[in-house]
N, C-alpha and C positions, 0 to 999 in steps of 0.2 A: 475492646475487642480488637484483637491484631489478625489483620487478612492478607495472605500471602497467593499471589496470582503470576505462576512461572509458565513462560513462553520464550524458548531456547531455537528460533526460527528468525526469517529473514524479514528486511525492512515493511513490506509489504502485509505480511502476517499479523506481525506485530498491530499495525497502524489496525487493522482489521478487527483484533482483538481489546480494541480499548471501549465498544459499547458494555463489555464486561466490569470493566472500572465503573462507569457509568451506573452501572446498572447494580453494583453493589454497595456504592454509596445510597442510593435512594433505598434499601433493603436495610442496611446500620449506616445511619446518618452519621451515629458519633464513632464511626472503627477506625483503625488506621491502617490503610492500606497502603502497600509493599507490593512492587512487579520487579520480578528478576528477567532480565531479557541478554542478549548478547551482548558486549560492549559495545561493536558498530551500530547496536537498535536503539540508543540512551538516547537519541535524541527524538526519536517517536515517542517518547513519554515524559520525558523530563519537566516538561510544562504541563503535561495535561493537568488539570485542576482539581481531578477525582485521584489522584496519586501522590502518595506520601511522602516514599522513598523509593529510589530507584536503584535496585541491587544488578548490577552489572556480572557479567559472567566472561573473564578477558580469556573469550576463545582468541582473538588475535594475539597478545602476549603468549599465552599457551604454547604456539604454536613456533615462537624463536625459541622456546625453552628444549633444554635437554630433557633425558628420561625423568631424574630426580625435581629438576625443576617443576617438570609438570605434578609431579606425583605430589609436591610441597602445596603446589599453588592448589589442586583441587583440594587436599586438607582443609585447607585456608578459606575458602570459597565453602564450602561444605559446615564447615564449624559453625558460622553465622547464623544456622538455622537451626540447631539444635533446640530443641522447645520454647520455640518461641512463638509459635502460632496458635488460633482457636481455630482458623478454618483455610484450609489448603486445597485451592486449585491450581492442577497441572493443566496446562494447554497444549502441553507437547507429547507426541506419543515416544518419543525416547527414555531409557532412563535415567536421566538427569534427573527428571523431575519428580520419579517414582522415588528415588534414594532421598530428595530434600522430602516428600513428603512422609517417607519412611521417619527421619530423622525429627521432622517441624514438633512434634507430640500433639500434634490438631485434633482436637473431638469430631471432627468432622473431616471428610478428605475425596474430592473430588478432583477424576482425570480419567482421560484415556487411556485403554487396554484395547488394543489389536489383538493380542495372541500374550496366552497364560503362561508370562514367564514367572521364574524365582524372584526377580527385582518388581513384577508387577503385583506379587503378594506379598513381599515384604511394604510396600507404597498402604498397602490395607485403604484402596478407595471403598467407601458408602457406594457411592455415588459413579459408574461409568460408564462411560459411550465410548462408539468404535469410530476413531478419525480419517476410517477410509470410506465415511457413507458418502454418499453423491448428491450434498447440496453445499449451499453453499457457504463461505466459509464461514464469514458474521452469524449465521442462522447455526453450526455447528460449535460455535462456544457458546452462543446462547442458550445453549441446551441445557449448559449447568447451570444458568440461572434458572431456567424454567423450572429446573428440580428443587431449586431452592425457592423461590416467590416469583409464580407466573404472571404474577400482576404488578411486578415492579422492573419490566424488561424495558431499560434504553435503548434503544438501535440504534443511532445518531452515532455514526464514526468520528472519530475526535483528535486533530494532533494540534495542541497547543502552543500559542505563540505569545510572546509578549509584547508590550512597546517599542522597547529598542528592537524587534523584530523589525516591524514596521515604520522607522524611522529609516532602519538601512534598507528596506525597500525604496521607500517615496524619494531618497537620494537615489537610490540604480538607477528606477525609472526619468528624473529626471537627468542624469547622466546619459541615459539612452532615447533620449527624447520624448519619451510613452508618456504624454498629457492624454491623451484622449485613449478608448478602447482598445485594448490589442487583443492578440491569441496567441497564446504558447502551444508550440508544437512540440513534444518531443518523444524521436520516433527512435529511443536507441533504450537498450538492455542491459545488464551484466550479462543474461545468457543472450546472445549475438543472434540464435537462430531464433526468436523470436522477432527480429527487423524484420521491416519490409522495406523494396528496393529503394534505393537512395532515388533513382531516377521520379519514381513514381511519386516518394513523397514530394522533392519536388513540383514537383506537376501540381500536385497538391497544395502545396504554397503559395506558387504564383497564383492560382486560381483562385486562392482566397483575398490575396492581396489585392489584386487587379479588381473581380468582380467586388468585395465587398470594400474596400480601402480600408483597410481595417489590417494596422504595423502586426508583422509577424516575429517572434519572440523566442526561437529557438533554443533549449535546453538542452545538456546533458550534466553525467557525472564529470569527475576530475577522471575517469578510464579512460587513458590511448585510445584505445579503440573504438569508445563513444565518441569523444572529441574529434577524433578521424574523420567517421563515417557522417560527422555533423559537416564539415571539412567539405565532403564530398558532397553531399546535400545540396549544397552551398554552390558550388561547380556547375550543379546542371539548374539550378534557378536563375530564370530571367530578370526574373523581380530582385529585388534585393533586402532578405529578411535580416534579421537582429541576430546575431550571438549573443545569449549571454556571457560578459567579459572576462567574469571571476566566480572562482564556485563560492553559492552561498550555503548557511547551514538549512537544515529540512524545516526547522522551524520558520525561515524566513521564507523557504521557497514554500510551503502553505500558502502563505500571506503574500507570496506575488501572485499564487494561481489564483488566490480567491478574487484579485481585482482584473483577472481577464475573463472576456465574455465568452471565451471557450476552449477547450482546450481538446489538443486532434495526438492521438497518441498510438500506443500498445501498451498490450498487460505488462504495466511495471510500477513498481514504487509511487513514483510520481503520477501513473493513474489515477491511484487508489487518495493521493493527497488532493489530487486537485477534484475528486468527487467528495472528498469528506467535508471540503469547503462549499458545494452546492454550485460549484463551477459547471457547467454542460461539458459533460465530457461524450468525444467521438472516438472507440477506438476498435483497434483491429488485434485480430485473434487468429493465429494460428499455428502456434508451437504450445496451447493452453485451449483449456472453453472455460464459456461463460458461465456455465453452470454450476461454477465452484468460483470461480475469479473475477467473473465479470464486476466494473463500475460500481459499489452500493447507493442505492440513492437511499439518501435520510430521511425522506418521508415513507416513499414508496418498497423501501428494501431490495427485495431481488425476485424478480419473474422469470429471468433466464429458463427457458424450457427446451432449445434447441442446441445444439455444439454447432450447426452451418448457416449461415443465411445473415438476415439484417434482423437485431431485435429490439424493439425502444424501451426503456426499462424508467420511469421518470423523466429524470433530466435526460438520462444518458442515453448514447445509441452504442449499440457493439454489431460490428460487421467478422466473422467469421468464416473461419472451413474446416473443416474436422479432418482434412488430409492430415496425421501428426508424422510422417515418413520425415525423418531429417538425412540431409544429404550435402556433400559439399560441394562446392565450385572454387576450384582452387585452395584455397585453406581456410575459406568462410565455409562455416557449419550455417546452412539453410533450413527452412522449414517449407516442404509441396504446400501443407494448406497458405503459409501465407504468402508465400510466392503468388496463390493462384489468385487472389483477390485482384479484382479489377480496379484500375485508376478510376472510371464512368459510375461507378459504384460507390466508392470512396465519396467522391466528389457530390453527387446527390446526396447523401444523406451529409456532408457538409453543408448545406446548402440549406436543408432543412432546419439542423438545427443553426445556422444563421438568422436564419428566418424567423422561429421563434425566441432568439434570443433578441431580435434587434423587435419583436412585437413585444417583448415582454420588457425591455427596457424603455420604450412609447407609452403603458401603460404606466411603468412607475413614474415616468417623470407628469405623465397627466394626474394621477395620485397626488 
């Protein structure tokens, strides 16, 4: 049995969507499963262990191409799946994924439909849900599992790593001195009006340095403007936390957040990686809610029931404001709700989950 699972969305999405992989290997043990994703997403799947092949979709190529170019390469991209499936899920509400399910000849064809277009009847889904309902996102592809065997549903988010992963970890950290516990912070986005003040996270750093002595670990992308505002970070901390030196792939950066004892952030990629590891994640919300994006925890899933306030979800804590007004200050695009979050706030529920993380790391070593 050949299983085709397209998800044409960003790194974060992706990463979210792999309890589906999961979840349809324990349904046909023996299928062979296929995820097409974007090219910049191949590396949120490429090792998972429940995935076959990894069919790329070079929207970045696409996009240096001329008219003809383009129109060659989706030919090309598109041909691949001419009958070649038994069952076809879309995870995307665009039509990309309606045309390959049109095209796959699947006896079976699950995906999302918003609104009755021409390319969403030619897709002919069994099976569909609407991707604008209001939960959350893991619990929203798990829906076509549900429709297919409700009793063989994974939740457990997943991004796979291998050895030489963690080979070129255990050298970073010794390169950056991290023998003992650290925490990784990282407080920057592609979209910019998701940050919160460089000042504040500061504060926030020193604070955990100082009271807990516990080496801080600093992240971002290869983005100017990440790398900048990490930069600046950096300016208004007393203490003196870690850059990381050189960017690593997602695959290893998994496997460095799984060996820190917390990790203090906002909604972004590397959130969602350092919860899929079971890392405690602390983070802040206010150009997003959590009721769709917040942390997954692998045991617990998602209770997110408010978009404002403090909510502890498992491992995780998420601190919000539902102000979503974006505004600029100079040629930074800001966000009111996460401007409004307080540093006193922040800082206690760090503190909490310090707290139970250094209680629960006293436990295992008495284990």
């Amino acid at each position: 049995m050949k299983i085709l699972v397209t998800k044409f969305r960003n790194l974060g999405d992706v990463l979210l969507s792999t309890p589906v992989f999961a979840s349809l290997k324990a349904i046909y043990p023996e299928s062979e499963l296929h995820v097409s994703v974007n090219d910049f997403c191949v590396q949120i799947v490429e090792d998972n262990p429940n995935v076959d092949r990894v069919i790329p979709y070079q929207r970045s190529k696409n996009k240096k191409q001329g008219l003809l170019g383009r129109i060659g390469n989706e030919f090309k991209f598109y041909r691949q799946f001419i009958g070649q499936y038994d069952l076809v899920i879309n995870l995307t509400e665009g039509d990309r994924g309606c045309i390959i399910s049109a095209l796959s000849g699947a006896s079976r064809r699950l995906g999302y439909v918003n609104k009755p277009t021409l390319i969403n009847k030619l897709a002919r889904f069994d099976t569909s849900f609407n991707s604008r309902e209001r939960i959350h996102t893991v619990q929203k592809d798990l829906q076509f599992i549900e429709a297919i065997d409700p009793g063989k549903v994974d939740r457990k988010v997943t991004l796979g790593y291998k050895s030489e992963h963690n080979t070129k970890v255990e050298k970073l950290l010794q390169e950056l001195g991290l023998e003992k516990e650290f925490i990784v912070v990282h407080p920057v986005s592609r979209w910019m009006y998701k940050c919160w003040d460089a000042s504040k996270v500061a504060q926030c750093i020193d604070h955990l340095q100082q009271k807990w002595q516990k080496p801080v670990l600093l992240t971002t992308s290869a983005d100017p403007k990440e790398v900048s505002m990490a930069q600046e970070i950096m300016t208004f901390c007393k203490s003196k936390p870690l850059l990381l030196p050189r960017q690593i792939d997602l695959q290893a950066y998994a496997c460095l957040v799984s060996k820190a004892c917390l990790f203090f952030g906002i909604d972004s990629a590397p959130m969602h990686i350092a919860a899929s590891t079971d890392t405690p994640v602390v983070a802040l919300f206010g150009g997003s809610t959590p009721d769709l994006w917040g942390p997954w925890d692998n045991s617990e899933g998602s209770n997110y029931q408010e978009i404002t306030g403090i909510q502890h979800n498992g491992l995780h804590t998420v601190i919000s404001n539902n102000n979503m007004e974006i505004y600029y200050d100079g040629d930074r695009k800001l966000s009111r709700g996460m401007m409004a979050i307080k540093v006193d706030t922040v800082i206690s529920q760090l503190d909490i989950s310090m707290s139970r993380a250094t209680e629960d790391q006293g436990l295992t070593e008495l284990i």
